[in-house]
C-alpha positions as CSV (number, residue, x, y, z in Angstrom):
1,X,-1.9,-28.6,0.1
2,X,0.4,-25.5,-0.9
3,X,4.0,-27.2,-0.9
4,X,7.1,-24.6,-0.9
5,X,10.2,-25.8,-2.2
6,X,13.5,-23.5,-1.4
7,X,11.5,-21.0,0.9
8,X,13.8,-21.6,4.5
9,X,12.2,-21.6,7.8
10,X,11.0,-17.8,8.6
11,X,12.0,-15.9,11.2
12,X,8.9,-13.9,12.6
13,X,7.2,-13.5,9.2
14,X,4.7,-10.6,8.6
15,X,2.9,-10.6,5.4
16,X,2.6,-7.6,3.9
17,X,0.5,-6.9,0.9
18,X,-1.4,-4.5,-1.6
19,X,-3.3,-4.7,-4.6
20,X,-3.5,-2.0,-7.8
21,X,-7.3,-0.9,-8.6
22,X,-10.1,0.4,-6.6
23,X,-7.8,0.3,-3.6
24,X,-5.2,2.2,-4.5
25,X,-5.8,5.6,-4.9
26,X,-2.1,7.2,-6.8
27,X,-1.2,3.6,-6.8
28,X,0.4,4.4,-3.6
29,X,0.1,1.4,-1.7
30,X,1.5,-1.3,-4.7
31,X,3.8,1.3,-5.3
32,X,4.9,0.8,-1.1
33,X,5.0,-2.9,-1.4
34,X,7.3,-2.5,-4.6
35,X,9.6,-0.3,-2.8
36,X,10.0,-3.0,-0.4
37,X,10.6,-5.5,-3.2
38,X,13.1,-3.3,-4.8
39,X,15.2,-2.2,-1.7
40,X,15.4,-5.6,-0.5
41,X,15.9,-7.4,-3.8
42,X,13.2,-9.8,-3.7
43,X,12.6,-13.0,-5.8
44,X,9.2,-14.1,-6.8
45,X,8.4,-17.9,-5.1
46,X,5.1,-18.0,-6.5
47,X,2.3,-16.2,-8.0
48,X,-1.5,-17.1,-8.3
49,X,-3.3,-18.7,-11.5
50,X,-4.2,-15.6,-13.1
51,X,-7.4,-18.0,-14.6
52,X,-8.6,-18.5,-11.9
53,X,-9.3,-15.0,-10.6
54,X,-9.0,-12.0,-13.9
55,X,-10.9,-11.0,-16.5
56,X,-8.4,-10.4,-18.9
57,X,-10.8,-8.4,-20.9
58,X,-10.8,-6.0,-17.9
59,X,-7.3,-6.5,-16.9
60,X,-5.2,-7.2,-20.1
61,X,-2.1,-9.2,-20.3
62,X,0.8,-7.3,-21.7
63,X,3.3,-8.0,-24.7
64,X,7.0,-7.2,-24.6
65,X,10.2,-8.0,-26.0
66,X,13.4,-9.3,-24.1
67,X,16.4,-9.5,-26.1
68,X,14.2,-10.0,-29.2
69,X,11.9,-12.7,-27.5
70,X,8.0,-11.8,-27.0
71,X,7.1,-13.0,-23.6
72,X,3.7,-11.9,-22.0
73,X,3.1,-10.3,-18.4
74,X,0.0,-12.0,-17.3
75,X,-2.0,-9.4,-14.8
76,X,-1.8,-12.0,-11.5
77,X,-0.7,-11.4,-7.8
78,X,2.6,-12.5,-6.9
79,X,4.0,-13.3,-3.6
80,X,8.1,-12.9,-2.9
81,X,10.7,-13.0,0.8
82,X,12.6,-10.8,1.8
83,X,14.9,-10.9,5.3
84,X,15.4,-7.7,6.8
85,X,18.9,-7.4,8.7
86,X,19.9,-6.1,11.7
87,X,20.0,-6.8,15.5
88,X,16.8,-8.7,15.4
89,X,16.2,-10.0,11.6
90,X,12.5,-10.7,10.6
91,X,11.4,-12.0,7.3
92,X,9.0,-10.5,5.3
93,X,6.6,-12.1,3.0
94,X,5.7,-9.6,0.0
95,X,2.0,-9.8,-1.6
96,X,1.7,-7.4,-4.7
97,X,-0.5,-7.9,-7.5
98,X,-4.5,-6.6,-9.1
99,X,-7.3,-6.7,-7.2
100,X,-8.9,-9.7,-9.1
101,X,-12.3,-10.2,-11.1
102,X,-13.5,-13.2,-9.4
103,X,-13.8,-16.0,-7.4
104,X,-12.2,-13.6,-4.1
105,X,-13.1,-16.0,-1.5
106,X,-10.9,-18.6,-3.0
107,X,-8.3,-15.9,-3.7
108,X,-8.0,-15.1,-0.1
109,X,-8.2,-18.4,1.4
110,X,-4.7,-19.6,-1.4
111,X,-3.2,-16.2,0.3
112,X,-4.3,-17.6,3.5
113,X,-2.7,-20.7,2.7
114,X,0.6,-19.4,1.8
115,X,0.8,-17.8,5.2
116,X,-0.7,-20.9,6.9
117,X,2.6,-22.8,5.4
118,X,4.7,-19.9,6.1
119,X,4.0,-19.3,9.5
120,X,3.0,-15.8,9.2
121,X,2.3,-14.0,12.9
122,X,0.5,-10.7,11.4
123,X,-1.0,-9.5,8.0
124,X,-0.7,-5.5,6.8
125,X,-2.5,-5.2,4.4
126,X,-1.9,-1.3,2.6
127,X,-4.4,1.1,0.8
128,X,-5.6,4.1,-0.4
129,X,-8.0,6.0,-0.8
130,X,-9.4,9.5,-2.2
131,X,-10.2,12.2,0.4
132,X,-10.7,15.7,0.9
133,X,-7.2,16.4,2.2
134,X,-4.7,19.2,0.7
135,X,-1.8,17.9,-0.9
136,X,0.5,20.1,1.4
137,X,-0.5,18.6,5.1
138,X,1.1,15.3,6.3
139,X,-0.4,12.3,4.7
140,X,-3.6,11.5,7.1
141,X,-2.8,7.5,7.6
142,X,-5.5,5.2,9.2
143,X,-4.6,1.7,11.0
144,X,-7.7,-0.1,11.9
145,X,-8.2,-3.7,12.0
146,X,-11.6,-6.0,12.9
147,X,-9.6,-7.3,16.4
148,X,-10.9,-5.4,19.4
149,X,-7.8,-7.1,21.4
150,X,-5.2,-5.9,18.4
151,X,-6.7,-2.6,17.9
152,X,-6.2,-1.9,21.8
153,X,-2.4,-4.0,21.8
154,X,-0.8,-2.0,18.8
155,X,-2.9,1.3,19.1
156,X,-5.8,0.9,16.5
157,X,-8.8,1.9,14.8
158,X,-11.3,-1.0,15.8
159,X,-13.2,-1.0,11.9
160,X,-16.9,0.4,12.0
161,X,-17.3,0.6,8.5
162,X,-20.5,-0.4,7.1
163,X,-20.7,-0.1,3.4
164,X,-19.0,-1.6,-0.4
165,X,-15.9,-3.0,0.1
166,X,-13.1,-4.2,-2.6
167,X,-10.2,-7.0,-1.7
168,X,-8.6,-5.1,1.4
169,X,-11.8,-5.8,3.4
170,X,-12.4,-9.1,2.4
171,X,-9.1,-10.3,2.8
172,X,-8.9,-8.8,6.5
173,X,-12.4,-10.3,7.2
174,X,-11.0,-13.9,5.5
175,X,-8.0,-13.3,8.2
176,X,-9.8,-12.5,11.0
177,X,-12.0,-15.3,10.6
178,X,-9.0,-18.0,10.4
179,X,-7.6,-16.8,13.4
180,X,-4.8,-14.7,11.5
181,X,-4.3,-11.2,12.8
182,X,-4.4,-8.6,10.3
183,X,-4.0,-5.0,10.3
184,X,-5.1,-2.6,7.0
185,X,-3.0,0.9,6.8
186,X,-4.7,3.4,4.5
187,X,-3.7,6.7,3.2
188,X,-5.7,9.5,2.3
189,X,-5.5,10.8,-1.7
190,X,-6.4,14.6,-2.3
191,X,-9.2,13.9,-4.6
192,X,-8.1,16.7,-7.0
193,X,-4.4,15.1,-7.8
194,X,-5.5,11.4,-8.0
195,X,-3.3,10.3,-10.5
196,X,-0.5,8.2,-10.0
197,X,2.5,8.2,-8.8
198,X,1.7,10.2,-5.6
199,X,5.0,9.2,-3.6
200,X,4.3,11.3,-0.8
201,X,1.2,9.1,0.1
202,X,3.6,5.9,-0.5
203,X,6.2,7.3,1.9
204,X,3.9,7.9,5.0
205,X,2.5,4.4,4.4
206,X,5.6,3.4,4.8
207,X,6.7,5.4,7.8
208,X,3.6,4.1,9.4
209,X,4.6,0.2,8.2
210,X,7.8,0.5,9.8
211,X,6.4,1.7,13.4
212,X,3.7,-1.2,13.0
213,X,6.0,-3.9,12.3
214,X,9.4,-2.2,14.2
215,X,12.2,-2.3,11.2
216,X,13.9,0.3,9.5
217,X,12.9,0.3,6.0
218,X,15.4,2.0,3.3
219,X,13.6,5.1,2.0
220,X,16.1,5.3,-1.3
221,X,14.4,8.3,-3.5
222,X,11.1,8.7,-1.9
223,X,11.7,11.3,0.1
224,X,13.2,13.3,-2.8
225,X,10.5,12.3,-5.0
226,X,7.4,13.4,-2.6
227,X,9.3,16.6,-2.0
228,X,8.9,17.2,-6.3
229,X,5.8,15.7,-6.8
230,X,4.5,18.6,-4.1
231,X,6.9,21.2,-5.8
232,X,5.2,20.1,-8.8
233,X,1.2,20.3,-7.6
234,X,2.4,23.4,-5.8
235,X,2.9,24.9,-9.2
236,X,0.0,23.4,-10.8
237,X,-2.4,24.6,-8.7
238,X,-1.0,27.9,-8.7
239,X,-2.2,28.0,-12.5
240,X,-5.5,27.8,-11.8
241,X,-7.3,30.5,-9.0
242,X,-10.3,27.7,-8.4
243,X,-8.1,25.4,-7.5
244,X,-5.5,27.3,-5.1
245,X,-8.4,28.6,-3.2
246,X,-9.6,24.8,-2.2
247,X,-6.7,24.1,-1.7
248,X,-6.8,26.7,1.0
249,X,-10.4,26.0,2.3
250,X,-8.9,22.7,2.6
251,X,-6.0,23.3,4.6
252,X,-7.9,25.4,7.2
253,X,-10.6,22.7,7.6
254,X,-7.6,20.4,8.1
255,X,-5.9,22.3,10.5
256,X,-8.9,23.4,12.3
257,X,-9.8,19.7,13.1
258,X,-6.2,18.8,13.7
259,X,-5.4,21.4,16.4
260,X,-6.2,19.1,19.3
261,X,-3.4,16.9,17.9
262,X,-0.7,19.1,18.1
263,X,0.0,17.3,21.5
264,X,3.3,16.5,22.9
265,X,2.8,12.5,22.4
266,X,2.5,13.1,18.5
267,X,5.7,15.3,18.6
268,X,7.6,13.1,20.3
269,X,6.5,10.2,18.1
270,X,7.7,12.5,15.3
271,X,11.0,12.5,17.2
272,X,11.4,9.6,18.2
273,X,11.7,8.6,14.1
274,X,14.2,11.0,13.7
275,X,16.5,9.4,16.1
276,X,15.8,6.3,14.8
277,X,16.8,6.7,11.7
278,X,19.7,9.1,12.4
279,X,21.6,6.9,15.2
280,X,20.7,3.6,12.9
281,X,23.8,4.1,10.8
282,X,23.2,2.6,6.9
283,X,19.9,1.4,6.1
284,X,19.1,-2.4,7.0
285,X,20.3,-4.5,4.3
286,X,18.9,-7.8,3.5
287,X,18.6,-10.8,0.7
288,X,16.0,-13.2,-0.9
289,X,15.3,-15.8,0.9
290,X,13.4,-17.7,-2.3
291,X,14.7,-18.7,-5.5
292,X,12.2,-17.9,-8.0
293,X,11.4,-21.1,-9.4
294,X,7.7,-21.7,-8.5
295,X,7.0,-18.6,-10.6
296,X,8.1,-20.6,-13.9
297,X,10.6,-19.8,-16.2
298,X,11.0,-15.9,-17.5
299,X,8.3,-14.9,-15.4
300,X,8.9,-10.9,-15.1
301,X,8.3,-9.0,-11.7
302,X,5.2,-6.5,-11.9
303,X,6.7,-3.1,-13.2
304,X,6.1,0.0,-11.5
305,X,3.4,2.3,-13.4
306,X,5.4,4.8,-15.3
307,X,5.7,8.3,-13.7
308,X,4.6,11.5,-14.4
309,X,3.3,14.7,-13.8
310,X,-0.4,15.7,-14.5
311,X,-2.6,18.4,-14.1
312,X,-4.6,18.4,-11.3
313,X,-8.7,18.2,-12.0
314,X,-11.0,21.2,-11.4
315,X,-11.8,20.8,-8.0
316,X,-15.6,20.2,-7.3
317,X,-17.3,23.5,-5.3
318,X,-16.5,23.3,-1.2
319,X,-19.4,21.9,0.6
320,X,-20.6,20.5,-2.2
321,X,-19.5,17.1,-2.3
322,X,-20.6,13.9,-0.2
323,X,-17.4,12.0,1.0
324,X,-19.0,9.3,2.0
325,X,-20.6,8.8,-0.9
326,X,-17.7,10.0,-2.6
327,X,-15.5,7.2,-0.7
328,X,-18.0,4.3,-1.8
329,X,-17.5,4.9,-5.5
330,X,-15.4,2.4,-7.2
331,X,-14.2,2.5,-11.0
332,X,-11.8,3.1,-13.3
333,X,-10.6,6.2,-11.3
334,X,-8.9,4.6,-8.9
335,X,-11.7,5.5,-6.1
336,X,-11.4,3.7,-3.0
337,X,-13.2,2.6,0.1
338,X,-12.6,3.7,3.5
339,X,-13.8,0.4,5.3
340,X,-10.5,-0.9,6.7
């Protein structure tokens, strides 16, 4: 039995949650679930036996120094509440941590637990993946979830994937079997930047959060920051004549396929965000809603990866690559799977 000491009642808790490694292509989900850590101040309740689920030979604890004291960062998942404000307040419960090594039937059903105990109404589970998309279109974001009755309620992919999956699947499928509705948002990586940060892809999974769930989230930086990171691939891939050209055989597949789109419903979704978030006054402010303690004493929050700027890779030729196959490739590239 989970026991939660100084965690309040809840008011209409959604967990929301993502996972660094073959998931998170540009880190750009964890770097999502962060943001919502950071704007909303959260405290760490609890985090996960990192024994019983990492390899630390393949996920390697960290050393640092805090006022002169070496503590370690132990690579774990961590869970934290935050309360959103506003005319009708909702609590959040915030799951951020590596995909683990092991043992990831047990590792869902303790996540499982947490929201048992917490009351937790829906799971949003956020990911990304690598795709043949040009860095200057909108993010392409997926919804899709394994509930034919959610997918038709809150306008959704119903999952067909068939194929290898990494911790987003299984945790939706550990959901779905346990009664607990649970939704996965991905966002599609150009293959040719794929390193991290990417905070354009972060911002449109959080734009597409905020419609799921209805709150206003506090974008802070972000938009500033995906507007530089494309000034800055913009110039990049000017550099290079191979790479500018797909680019451009990319953007006229996309916009080929995407023409049917261009309808007045997705305008006036588009719209409809704008007045949102102009008539909303200030961003929603919140607090924590935990005090820390079951993380023990000095335990650190996960730190953002440090940022940067890199050169884009050569591009493979056009036509010549499989995406599916490309999609079902995991490793140390941050590759991801498209299954949910």
């Amino acid at each position: 039995m989970i026991e939660l000491e100084g965690v309040p009642e809840l008011i209409d808790p959604v967990m929301v949650a993502a996972f660094e490694g073959w998931n998170d292509a540009g880190d750009a989900a964890s770097t999502a679930v962060a943001h919502l850590d950071r704007e909303w101040k959260g405290e760490v309740f609890a985090a996960l036996d990192a024994e019983d689920y990492y390899d630390f030979q393949v996920n390697r604890p960290t050393v640092w120094l805090d006022g002169g004291v070496r503590k370690i960062t132990w690579p774990t998942t961590r869970l934290s509440v935050v309360r959103v404000g506003g005319d009708k307040p909702r609590d959040l419960v915030l799951v951020r941590g590596i995909e683990p090594s092991m043992r990831w039937r047990s590792f869902c059903n303790e996540l499982l637990g947490f929201a048992h105990e917490l009351g937790v109404e829906l799971v949003v589970i956020l990911g990304a993946l690598l795709g043949d998309t040009p860095h200057t279109r909108p993010v392409p974001i997926s919804g899709t979830t394994s509930d034919a009755d959610l997918a038709r309620r809150m306008d959704l992919e119903e999952t067909k994937y068939e194929g290898p999956t990494g911790i987003v699947g299984i945790l939706q499928e550990a959901c779905t079997h346990a009664g607990v509705p649970a939704v996965s948002l991905w966002a599609a990586v150009p293959h040719y930047v794929s390193q991290p940060p990417n905070p354009k892809a972060t911002l449109a999974l959080i734009n597409r959060l905020e419609d799921l769930i209805d709150v206003r989230i506090p974008l802070g930086e972000l938009p500033e920051d995906a507007r530089a990171w494309q000034v800055g691939v913009d110039q990049l891939a000017a550099e290079d004549s191979e790479v500018a050209e797909y680019v451009q055989t990319l953007e006229e597949a996309r916009d080929t396929a995407e023409l049917p789109e261009a309808s007045g419903e997705a305008i006036a979704r588009e719209f409809e965000r704008y007045l949102r978030r102009r008539d909303g006054g200030p961003p929603a402010s919140g607090h924590a809603t935990a005090d820390g303690g079951d993380a023990g004493p000095g335990t650190p929050y996960l730190r953002d990866s440090p940022g940067g700027r890199t050169r884009p890779s050569r591009p493979p030729k056009p036509g010549g690559r499989d995406t599916d196959r490309e999609r079902d490739r995991g490793g140390d590239e941050d590759d991801d799977s498209s299954e949910d």
